[in-house]
LOMAR-481414 format. One record per atom (N, C-alpha, C, O): atom name; residue number from 1; x, y, z. Coordinates in steps of 0.2 Angstrom, whole numbers, plus 2048, in hexadecimal, padded with zeros to 3 digits. Layout:
BEGIN
(rec CA; NUM; (X; Y; Z)) ...
END
This chain:
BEGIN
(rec N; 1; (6DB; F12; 20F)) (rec CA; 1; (6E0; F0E; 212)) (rec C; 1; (6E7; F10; 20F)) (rec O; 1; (6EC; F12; 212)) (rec N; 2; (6E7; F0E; 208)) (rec CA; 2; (6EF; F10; 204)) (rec C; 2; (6EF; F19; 207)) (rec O; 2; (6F5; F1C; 206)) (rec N; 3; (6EB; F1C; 208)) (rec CA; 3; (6ED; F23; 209)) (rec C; 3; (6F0; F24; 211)) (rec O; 3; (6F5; F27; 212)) (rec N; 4; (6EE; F22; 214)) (rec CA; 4; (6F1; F21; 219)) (rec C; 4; (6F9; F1D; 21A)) (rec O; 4; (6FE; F20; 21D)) (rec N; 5; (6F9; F17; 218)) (rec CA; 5; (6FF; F13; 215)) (rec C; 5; (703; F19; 212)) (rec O; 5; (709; F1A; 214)) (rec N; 6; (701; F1D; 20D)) (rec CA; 6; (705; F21; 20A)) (rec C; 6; (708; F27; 20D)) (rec O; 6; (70D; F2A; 20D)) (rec N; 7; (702; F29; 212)) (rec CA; 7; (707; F2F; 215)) (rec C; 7; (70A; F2D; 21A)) (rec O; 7; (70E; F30; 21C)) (rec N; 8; (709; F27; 21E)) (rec CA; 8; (70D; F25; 222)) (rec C; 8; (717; F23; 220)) (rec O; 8; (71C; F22; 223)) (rec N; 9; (715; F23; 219)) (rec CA; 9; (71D; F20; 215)) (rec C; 9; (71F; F26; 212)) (rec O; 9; (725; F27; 211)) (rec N; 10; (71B; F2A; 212)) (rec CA; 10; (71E; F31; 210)) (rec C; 10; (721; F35; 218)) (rec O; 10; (726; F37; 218)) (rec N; 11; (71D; F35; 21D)) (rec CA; 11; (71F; F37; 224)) (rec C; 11; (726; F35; 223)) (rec O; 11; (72A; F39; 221)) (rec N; 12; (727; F2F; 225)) (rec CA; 12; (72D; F2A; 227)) (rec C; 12; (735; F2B; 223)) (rec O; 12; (73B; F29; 225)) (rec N; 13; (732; F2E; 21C)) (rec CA; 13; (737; F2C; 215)) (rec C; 13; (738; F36; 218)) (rec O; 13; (73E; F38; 217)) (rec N; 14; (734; F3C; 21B)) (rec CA; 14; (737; F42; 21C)) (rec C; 14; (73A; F42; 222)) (rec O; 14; (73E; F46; 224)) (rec N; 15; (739; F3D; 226)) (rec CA; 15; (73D; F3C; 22E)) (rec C; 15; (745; F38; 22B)) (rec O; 15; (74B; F39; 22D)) (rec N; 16; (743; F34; 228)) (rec CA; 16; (749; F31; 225)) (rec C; 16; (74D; F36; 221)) (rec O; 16; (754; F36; 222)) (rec N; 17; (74B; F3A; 21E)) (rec CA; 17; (752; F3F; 21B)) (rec C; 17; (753; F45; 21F)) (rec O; 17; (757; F49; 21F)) (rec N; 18; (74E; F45; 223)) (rec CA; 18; (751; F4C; 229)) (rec C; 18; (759; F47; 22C)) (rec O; 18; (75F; F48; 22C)) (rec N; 19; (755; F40; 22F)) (rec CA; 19; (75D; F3C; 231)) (rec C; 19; (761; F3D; 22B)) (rec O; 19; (767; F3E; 22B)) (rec N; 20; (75F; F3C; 229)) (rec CA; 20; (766; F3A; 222)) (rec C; 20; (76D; F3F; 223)) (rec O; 20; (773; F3D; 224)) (rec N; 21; (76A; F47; 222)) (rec CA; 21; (76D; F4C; 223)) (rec C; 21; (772; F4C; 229)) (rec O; 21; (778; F4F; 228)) (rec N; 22; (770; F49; 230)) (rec CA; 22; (774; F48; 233)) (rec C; 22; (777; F41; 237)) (rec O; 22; (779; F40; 23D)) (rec N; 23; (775; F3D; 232)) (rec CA; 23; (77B; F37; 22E)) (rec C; 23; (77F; F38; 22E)) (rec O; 23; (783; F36; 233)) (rec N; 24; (780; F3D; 227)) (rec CA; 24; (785; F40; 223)) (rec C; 24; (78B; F40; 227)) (rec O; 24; (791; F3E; 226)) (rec N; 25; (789; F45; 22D)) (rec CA; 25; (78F; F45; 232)) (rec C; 25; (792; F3E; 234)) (rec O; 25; (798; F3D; 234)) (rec N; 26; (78F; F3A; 234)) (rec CA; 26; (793; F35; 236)) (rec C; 26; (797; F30; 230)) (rec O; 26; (79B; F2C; 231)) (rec N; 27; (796; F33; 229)) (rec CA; 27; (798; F32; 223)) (rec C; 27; (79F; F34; 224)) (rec O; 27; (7A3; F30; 225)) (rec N; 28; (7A1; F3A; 226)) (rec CA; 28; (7A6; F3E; 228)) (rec C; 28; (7AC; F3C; 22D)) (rec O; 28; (7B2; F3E; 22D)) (rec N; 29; (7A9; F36; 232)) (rec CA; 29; (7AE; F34; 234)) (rec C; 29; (7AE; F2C; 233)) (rec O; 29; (7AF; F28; 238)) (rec N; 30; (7AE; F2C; 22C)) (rec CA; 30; (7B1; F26; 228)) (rec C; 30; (7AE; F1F; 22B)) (rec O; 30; (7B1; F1A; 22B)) (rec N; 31; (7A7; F1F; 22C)) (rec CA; 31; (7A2; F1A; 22D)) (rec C; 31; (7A1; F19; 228)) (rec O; 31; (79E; F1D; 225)) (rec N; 32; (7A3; F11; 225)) (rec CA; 32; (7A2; F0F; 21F)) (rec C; 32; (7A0; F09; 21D)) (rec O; 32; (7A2; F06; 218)) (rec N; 33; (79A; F06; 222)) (rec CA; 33; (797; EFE; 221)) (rec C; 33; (791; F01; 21A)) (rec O; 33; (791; F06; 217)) (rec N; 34; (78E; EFC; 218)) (rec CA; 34; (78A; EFD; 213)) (rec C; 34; (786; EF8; 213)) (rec O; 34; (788; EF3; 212)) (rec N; 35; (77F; EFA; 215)) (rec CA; 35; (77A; EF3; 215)) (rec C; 35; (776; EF5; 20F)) (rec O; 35; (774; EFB; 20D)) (rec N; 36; (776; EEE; 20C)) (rec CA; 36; (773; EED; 206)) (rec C; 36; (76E; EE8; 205)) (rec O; 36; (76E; EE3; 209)) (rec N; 37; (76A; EEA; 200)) (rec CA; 37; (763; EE2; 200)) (rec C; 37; (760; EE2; 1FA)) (rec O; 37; (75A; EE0; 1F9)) (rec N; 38; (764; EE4; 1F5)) (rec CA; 38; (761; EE3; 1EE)) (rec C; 38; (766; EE2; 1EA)) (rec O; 38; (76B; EDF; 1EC)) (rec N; 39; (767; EE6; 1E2)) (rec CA; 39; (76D; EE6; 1DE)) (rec C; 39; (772; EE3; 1E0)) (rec O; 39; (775; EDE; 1DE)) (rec N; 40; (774; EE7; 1E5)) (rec CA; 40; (77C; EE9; 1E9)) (rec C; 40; (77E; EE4; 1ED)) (rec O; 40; (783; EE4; 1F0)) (rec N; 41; (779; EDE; 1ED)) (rec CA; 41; (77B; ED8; 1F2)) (rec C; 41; (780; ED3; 1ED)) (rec O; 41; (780; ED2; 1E7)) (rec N; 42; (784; ECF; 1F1)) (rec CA; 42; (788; ECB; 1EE)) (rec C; 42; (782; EC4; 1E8)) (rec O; 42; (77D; EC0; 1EA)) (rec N; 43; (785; EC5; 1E3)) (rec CA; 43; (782; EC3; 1DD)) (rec C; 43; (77C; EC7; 1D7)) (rec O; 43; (779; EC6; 1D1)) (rec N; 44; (77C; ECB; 1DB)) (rec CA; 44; (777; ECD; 1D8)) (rec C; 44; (779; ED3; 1D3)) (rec O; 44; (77F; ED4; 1D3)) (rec N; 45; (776; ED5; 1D0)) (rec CA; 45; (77B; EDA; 1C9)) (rec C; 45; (77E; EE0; 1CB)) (rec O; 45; (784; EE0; 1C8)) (rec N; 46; (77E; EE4; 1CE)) (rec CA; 46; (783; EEA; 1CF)) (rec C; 46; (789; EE8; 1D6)) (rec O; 46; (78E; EEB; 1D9)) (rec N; 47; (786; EE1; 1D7)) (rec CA; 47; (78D; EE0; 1DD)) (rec C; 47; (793; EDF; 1DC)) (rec O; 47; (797; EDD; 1E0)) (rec N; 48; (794; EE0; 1D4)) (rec CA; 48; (79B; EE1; 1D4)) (rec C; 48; (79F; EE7; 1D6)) (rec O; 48; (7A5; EE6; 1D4)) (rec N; 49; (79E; EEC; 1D8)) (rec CA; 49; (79E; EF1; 1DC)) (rec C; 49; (7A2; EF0; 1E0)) (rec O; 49; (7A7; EF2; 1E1)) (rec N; 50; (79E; EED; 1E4)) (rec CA; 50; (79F; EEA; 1ED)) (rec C; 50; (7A4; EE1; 1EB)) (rec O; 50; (7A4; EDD; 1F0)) (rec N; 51; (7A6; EE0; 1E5)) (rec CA; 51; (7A7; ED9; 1E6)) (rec C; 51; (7AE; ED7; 1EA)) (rec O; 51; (7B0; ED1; 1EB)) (rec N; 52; (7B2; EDD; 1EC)) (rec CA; 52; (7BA; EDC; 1EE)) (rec C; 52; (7B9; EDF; 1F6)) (rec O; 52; (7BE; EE2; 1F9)) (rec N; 53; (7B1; EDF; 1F9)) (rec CA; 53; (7B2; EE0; 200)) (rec C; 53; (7B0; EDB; 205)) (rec O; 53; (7AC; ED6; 203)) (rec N; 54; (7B1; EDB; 20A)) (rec CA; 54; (7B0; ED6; 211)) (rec C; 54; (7A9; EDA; 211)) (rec O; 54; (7A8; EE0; 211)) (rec N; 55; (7A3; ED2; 212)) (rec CA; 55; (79B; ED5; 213)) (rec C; 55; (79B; ECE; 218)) (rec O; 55; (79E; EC8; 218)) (rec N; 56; (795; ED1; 21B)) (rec CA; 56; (792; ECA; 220)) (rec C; 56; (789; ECC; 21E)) (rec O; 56; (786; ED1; 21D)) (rec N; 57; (786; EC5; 21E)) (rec CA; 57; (780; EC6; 21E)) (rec C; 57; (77C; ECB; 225)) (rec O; 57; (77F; ECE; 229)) (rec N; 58; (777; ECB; 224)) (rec CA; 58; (774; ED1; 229)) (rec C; 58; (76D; ED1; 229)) (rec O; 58; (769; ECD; 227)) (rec N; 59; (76B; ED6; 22D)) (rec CA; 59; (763; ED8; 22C)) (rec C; 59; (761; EDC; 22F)) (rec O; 59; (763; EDC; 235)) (rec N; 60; (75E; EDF; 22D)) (rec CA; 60; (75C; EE7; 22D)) (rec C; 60; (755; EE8; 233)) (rec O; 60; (751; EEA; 22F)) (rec N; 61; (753; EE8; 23A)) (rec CA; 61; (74E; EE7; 23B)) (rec C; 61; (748; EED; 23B)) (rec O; 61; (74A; EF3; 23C)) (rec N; 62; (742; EEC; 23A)) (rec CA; 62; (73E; EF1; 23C)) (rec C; 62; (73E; EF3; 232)) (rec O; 62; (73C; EF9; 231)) (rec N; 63; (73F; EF2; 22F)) (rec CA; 63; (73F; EF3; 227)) (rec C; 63; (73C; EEE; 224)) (rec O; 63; (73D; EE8; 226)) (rec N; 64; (739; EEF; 21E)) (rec CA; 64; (736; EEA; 219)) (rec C; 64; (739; EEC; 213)) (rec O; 64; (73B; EF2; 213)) (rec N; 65; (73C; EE8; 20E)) (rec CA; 65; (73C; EE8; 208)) (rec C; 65; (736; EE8; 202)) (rec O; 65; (731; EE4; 203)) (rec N; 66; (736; EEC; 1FD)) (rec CA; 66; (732; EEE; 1FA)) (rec C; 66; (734; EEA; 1F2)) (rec O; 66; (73A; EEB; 1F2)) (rec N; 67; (733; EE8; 1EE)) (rec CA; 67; (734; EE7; 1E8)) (rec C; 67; (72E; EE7; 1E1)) (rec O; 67; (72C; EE2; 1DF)) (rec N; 68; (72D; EEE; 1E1)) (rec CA; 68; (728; EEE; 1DA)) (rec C; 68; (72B; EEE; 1D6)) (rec O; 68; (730; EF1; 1D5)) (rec N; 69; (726; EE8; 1D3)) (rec CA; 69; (728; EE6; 1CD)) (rec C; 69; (729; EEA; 1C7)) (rec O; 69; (72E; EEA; 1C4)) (rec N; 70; (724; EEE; 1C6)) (rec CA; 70; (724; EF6; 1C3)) (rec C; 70; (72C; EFA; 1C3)) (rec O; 70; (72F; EFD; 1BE)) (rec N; 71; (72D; EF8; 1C7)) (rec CA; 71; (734; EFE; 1C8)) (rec C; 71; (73D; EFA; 1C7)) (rec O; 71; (743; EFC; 1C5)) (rec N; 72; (739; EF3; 1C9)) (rec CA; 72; (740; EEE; 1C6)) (rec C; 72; (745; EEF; 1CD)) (rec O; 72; (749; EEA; 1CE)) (rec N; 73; (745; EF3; 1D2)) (rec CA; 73; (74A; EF2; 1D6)) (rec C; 73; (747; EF4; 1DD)) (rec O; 73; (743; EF8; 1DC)) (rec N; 74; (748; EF0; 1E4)) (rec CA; 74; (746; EF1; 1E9)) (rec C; 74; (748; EF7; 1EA)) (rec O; 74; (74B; EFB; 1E7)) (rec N; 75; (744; EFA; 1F5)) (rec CA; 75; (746; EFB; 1F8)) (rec C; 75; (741; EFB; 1FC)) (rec O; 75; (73B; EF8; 1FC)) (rec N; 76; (744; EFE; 203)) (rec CA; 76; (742; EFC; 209)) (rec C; 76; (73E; F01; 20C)) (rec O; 76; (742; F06; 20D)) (rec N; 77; (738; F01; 210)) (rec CA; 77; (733; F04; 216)) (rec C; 77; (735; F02; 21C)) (rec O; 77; (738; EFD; 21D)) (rec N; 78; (733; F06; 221)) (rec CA; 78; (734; F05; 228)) (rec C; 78; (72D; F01; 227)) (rec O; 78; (728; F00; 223)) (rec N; 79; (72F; EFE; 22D)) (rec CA; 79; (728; EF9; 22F)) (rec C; 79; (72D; EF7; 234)) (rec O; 79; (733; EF7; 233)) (rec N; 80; (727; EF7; 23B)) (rec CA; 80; (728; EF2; 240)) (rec C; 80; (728; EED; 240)) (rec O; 80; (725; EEB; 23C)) (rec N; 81; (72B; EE7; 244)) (rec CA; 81; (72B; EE2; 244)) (rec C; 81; (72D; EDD; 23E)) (rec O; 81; (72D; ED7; 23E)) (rec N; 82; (72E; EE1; 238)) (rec CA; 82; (732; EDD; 231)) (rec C; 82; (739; EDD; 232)) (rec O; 82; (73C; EE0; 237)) (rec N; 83; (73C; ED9; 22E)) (rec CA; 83; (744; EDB; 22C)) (rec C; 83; (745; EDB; 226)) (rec O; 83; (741; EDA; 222)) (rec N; 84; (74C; EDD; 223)) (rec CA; 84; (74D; EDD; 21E)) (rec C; 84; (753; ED8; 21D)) (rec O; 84; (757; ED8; 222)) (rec N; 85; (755; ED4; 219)) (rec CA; 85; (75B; ECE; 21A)) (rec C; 85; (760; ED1; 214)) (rec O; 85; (75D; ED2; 20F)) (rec N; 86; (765; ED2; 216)) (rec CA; 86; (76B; ED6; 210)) (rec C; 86; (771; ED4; 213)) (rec O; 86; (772; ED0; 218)) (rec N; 87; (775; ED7; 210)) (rec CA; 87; (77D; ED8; 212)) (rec C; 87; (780; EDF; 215)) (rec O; 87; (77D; EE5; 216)) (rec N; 88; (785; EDD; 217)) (rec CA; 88; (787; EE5; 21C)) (rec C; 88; (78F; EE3; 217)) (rec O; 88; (792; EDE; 217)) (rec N; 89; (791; EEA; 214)) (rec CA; 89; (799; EEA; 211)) (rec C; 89; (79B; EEE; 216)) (rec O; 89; (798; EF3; 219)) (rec N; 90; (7A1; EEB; 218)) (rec CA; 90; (7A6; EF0; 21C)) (rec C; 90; (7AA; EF4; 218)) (rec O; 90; (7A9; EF4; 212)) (rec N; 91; (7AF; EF9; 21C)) (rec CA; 91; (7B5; EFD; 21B)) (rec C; 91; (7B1; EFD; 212)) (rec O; 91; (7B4; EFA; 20E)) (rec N; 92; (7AC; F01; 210)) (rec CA; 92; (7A9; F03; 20A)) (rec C; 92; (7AD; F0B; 209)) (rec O; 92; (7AA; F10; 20A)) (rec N; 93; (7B2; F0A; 206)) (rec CA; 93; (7B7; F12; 203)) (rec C; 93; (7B3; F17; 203)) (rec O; 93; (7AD; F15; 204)) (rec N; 94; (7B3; F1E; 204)) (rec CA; 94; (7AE; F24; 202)) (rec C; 94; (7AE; F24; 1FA)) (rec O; 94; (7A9; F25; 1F8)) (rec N; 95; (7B4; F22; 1F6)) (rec CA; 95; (7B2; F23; 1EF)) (rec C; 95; (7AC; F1D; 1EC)) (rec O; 95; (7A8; F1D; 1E8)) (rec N; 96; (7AD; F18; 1F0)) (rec CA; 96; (7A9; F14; 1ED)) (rec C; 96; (7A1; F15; 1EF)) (rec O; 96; (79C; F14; 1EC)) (rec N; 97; (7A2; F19; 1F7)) (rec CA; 97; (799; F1A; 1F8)) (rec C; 97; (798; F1E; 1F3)) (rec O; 97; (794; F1C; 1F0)) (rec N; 98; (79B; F24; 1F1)) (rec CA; 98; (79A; F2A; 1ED)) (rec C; 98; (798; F27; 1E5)) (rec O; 98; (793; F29; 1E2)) (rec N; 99; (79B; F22; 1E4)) (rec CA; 99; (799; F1F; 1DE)) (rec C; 99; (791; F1A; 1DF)) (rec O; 99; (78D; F19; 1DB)) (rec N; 100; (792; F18; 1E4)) (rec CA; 100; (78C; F17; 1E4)) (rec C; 100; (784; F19; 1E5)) (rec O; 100; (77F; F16; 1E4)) (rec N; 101; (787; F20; 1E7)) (rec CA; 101; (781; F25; 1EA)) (rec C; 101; (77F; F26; 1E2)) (rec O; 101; (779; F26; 1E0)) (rec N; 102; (785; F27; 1DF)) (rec CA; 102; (783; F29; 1D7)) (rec C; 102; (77F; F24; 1D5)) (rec O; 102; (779; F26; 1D3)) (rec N; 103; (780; F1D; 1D4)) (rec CA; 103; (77B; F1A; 1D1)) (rec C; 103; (775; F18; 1D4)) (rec O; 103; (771; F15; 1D0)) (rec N; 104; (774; F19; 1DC)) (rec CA; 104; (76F; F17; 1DF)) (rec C; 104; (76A; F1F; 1DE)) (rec O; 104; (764; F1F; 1DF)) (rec N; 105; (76D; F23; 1DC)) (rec CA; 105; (76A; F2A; 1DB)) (rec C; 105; (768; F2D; 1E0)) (rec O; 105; (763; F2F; 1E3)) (rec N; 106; (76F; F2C; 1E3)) (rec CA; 106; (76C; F30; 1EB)) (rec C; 106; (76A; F36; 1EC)) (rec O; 106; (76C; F3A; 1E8)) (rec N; 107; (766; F37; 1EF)) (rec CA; 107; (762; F3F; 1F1)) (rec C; 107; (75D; F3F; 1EC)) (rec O; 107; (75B; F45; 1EA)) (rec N; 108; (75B; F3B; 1E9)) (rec CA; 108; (756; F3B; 1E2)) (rec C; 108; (751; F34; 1E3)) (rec O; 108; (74C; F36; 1E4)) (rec N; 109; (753; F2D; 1E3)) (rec CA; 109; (750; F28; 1E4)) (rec C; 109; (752; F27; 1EC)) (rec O; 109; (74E; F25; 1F0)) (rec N; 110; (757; F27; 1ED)) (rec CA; 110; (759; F25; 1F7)) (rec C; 110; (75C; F2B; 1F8)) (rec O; 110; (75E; F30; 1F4)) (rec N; 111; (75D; F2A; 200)) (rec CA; 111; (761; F2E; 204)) (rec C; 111; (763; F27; 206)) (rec O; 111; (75F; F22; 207)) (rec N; 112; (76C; F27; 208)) (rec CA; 112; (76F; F22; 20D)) (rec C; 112; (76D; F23; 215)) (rec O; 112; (76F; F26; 21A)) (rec N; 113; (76C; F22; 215)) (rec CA; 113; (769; F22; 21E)) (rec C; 113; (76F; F1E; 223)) (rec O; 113; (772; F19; 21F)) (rec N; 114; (772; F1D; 228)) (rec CA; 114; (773; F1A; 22F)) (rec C; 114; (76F; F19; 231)) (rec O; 114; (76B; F1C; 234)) (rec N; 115; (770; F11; 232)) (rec CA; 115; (76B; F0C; 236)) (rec C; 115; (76F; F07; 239)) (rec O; 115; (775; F07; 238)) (rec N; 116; (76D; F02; 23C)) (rec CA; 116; (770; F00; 23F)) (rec C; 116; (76C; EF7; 23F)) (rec O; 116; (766; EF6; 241)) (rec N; 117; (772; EF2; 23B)) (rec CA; 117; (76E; EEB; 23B)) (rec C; 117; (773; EE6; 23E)) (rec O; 117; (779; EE7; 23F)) (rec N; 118; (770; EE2; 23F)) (rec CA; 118; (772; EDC; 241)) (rec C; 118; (775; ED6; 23D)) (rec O; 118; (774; ED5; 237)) (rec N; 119; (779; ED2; 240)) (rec CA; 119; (77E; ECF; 23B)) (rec C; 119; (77B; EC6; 23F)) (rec O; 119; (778; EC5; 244)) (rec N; 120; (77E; EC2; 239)) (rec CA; 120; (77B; EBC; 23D)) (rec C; 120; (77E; EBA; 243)) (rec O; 120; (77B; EB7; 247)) (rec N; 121; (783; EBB; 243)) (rec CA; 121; (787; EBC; 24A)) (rec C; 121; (782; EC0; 250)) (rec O; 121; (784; EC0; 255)) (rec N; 122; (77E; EC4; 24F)) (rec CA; 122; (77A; EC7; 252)) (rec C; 122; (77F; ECD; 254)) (rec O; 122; (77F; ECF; 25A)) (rec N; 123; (781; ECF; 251)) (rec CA; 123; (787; ED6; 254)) (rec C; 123; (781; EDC; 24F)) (rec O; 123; (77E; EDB; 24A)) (rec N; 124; (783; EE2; 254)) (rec CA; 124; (77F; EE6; 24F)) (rec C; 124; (785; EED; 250)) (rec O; 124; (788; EF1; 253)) (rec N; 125; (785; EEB; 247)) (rec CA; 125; (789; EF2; 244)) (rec C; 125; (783; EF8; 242)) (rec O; 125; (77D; EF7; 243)) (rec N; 126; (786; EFD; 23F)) (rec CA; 126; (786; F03; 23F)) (rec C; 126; (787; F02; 236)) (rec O; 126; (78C; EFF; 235)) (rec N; 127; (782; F04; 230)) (rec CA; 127; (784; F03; 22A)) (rec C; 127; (77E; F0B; 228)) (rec O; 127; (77A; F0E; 22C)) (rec N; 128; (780; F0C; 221)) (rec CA; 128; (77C; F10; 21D)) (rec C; 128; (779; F0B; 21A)) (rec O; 128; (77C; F06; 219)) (rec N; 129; (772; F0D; 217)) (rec CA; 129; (76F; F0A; 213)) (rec C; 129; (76C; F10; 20E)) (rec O; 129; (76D; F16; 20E)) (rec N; 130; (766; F0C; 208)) (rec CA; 130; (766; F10; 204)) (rec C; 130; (75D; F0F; 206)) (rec O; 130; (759; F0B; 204)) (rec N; 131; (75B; F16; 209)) (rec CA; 131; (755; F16; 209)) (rec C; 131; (752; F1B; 203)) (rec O; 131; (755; F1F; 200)) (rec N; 132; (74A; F17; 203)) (rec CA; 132; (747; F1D; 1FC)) (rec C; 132; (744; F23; 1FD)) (rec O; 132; (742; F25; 202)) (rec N; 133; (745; F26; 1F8)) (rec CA; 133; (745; F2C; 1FA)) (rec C; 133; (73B; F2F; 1F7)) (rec O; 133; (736; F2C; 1F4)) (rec N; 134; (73C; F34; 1FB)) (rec CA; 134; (730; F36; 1FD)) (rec C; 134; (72F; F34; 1F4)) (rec O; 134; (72B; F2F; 1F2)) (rec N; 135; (732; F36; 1F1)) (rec CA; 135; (731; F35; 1E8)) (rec C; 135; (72F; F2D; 1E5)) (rec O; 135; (72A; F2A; 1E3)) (rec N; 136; (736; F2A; 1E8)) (rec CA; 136; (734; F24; 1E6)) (rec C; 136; (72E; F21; 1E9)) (rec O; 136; (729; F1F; 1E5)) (rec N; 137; (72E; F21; 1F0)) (rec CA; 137; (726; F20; 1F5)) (rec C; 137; (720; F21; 1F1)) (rec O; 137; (71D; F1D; 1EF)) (rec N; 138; (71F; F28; 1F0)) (rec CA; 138; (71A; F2B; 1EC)) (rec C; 138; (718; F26; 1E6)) (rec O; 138; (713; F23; 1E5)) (rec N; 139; (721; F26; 1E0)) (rec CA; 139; (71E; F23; 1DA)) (rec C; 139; (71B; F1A; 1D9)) (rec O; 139; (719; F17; 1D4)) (rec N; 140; (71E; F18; 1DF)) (rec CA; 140; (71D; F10; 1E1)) (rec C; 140; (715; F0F; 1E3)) (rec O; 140; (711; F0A; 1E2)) (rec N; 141; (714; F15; 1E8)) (rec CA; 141; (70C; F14; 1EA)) (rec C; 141; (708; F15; 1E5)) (rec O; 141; (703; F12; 1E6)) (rec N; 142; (709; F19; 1E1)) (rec CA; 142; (705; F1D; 1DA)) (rec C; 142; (701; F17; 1D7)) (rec O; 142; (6FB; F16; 1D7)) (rec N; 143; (708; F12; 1D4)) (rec CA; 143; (708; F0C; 1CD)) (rec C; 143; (704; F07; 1D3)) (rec O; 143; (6FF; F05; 1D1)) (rec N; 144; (705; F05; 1DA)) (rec CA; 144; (701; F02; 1DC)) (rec C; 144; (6F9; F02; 1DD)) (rec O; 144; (6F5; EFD; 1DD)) (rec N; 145; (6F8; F06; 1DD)) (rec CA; 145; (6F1; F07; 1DE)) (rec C; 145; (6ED; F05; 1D9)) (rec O; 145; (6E7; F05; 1DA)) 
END
């Protein structure tokens, strides 16, 4: 059953960075919302980063949050019918996603993705998120088993 679950998160995490790649393009014309649901949330230890921007609560649908304990920091799977409950930051600078990407280890532990979530208001923006990357998937199912 876990091998199944696993290649199904490995499938999903290599469809997810083929999109990634033409994201990017929409990086380019200055699309800078940012959904977050761990660290990078208001209170939590790296949101001083984000602490001088306008954010609305949010949620992420059709994603689950992950958080092994082993690894000390969330992240998130597609699943159907789940959500994930986070923040959406607006007008996020390019220098500050770029600094971000550094510490989130973009292209290494995540690729940023475009998706698309919902605000309590029910309005649905357009944000990047930090999904994980085939590696991380791999080394999270590893310690589980």
């Amino acid at each position: 059953m876990k091998t199944l679950i696993f290649n199904n998160l490995i499938e999903k995490s290599k469809l997810n960075s083929k999109n990634s790649s033409n994201n990017n393009k929409r990086h380019d014309q200055k699309l800078n919302n940012l959904f977050v649901y761990g660290t990078l949330q208001h209170g939590k230890s790296r949101n001083y980063i984000l602490k001088d921007l306008s954010y609305e609560k949010t949620i992420l649908p059709d994603y689950k949050k992950v958080e092994p304990q082993t690894l000390g920091f969330p992240f998130i799977i597609q699943e159907e019918g789940s959500i994930v409950e986070g923040e959406v930051y607006f007008k996020v600078p390019d220098s500050l996603l770029e600094r971000i990407d550094a510490i989130e280890n973009e292209g290494v532990l995540y690729h940023r993705l475009l998706v698309k979530v919902k605000t309590i208001k029910e309005k649905e923006v357009e944000a990047f998120v930090y999904y994980p990357s085939e590696d991380l998937i791999k080394s999270y199912l590893e310690v589980s088993e």
